[in-house]
C-alpha positions as CSV (number, residue, x, y, z in Angstrom):
1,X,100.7,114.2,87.1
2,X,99.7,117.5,88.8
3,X,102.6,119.6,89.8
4,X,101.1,121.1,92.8
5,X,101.4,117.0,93.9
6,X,104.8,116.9,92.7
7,X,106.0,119.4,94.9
8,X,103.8,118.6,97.9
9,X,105.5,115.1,98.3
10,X,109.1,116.8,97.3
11,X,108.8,118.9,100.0
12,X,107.3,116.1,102.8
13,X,110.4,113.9,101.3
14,X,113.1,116.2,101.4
15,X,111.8,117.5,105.0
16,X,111.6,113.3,106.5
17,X,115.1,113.2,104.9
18,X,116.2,116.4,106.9
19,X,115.1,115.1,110.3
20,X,116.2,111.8,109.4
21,X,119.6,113.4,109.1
22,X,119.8,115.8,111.8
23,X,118.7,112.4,114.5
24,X,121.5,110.3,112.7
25,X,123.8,112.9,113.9
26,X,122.6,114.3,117.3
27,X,123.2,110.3,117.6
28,X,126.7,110.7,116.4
29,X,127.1,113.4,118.5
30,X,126.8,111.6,121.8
């Protein structure tokens, strides 16, 4: 597997889970 890969889709992962996090509580927040 080539790392640069690896840390490409990490990174898109991690960030989707970020935003999917911050929506799930600006939802909360109203």
């Amino acid at each position: 597997v080539n790392i640069g890969i690896l840390i490409a889709v990490t990174r898109i992962i991690s960030r989707i889970s970020a935003d999917n996090y911050k929506v799930h509580r600006d939802a909360n927040a109203f």
